[in-house]
N, C-alpha and C positions, 0 to 999 in steps of 0.2 A: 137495176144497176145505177138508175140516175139516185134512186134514195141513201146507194151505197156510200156515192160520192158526194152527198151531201151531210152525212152522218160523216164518215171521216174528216171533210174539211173543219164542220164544225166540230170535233173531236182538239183536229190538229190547231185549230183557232184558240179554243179552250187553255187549250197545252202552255203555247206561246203567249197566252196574255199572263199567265202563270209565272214565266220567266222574269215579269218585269217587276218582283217584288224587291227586288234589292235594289234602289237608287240609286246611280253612280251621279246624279245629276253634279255637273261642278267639279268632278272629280277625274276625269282626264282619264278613266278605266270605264271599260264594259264585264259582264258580269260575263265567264266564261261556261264553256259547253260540257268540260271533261275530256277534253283532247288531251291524250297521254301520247309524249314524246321521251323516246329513252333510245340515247344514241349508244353504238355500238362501242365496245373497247376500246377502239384501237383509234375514234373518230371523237373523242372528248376532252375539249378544249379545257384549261388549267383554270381553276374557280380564281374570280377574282379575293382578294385578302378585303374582309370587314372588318371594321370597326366600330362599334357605336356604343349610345349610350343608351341603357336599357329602358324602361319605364319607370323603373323604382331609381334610376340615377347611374348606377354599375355602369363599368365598361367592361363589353362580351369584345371577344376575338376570334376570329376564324382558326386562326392560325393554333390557337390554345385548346384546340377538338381535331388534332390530325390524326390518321389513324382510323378515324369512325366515319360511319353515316354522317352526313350533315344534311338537315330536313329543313330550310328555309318555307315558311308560310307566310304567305301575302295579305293580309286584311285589313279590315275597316270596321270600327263598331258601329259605324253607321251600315254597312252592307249584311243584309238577310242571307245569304249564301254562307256568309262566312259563322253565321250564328247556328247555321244550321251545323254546318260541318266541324266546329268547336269541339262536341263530343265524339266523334271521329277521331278528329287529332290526340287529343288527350287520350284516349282508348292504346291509340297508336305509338303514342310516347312511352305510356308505360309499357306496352308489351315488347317493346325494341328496347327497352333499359339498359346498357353495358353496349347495346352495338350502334344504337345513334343516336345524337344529339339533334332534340330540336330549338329551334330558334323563332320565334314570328318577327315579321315585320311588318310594323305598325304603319301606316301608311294615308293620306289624306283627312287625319283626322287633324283638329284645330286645338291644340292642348292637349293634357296626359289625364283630364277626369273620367274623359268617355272609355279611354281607352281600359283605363284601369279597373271602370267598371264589367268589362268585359272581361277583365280577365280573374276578376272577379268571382262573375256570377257564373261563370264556365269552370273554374279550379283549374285555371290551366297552370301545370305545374314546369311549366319551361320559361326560360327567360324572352323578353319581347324586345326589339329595338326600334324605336320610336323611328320612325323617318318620315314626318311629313308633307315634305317635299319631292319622296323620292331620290333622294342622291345615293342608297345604297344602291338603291335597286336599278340604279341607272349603271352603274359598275358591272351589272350581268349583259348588260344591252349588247353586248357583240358576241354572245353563247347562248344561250337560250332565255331571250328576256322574260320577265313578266307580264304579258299585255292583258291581264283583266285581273279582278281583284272577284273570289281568291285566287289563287296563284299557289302553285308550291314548285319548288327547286329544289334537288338531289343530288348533292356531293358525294362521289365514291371516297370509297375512306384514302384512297391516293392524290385526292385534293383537287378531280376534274369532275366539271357539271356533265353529269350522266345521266337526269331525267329533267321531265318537268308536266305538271300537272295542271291543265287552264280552267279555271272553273271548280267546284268542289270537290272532295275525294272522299273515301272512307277508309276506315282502318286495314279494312281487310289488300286494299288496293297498295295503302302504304307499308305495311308487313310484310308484302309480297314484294315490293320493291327493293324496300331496306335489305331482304333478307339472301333477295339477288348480290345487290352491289354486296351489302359485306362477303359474300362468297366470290366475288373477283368478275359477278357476271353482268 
């Protein structure tokens, strides 16, 4: 029994030094777990209206996508989690085509080269909005904020935050989501 519990802690040791591959050093995020939060109907607060300016320069609007999914993604080109889960997303964009819109947002990075290299070498084919301060994603803070990078947030197509994702996701997870909210659930 005693070797049991020392084969699992150092299992569980293993595991957790594993977690620390994405650096938040400086960056005011920790890297998240996969806690899926998706509030009920009737208990979802009214998405804040964004604005910003894309990576390529564009101005994206909330308000210009009503009607559909809205799939905000949290990242960093500096964060491993978010490199990982890249071809997730995109997976996920295209198989939800016509029912959501996704968006990234860019987030604690220090200029638009890194970023764009990321979006780059991923083919991510959705628009990004630069925020490296934070200010958009400070506008979610009293509904389901973002607290680690990545992050994803879930607009019912009626314009209220009805999930959110801490940590990284997969397609299968966001397909199943999307596929709820656009059906009214």
């Amino acid at each position: 029994m005693r070797r049991f519990r020392l084969v699992a802690a150092l299992f569980a040791a293993v595991l957790l030094a594993g977690c620390g591959t994405g650096s938040t050093e400086g960056t005011g995020f920790v890297t998240g777990d996969g806690t899926l939060t998706v509030l009920p109907v009737g208990q979802r607060p009214a998405a804040p209206e964004l604005v910003g300016e894309t990576l390529d320069g564009a101005t994206w609007r909330s308000l210009d996508h009503t009607g559909k999914v809205i799939v905000y993604n949290v990242w960093g080109s500096w964060c491993a989690p978010c490199r990982a889960e890249a071809p997730e997303l995109v997976a996920a964009a295209k198989a939800t085509e016509g029912t959501a819109v996704f968006v990234g947002v860019n987030t604690r990075d220090t200029g638009t080269a890194a970023p764009n290299a990321f979006v780059r070498a991923f083919a991510v084919p959705y628009p990004n909005l630069y925020d490296p301060d934070g200010a958009l994603l400070l506008k979610f803070s009293s509904q389901l904020p973002a607290k680690a990078i990545p992050s994803t947030l879930l607009v019912d197509p009626s314009g209220k935050v009805a999930a959110r994702i801490i940590g990284a996701t997969t397609q299968a997870t966001l397909v199943g989501l999307i596929n709820d909210l656009a059906a009214g659930r």
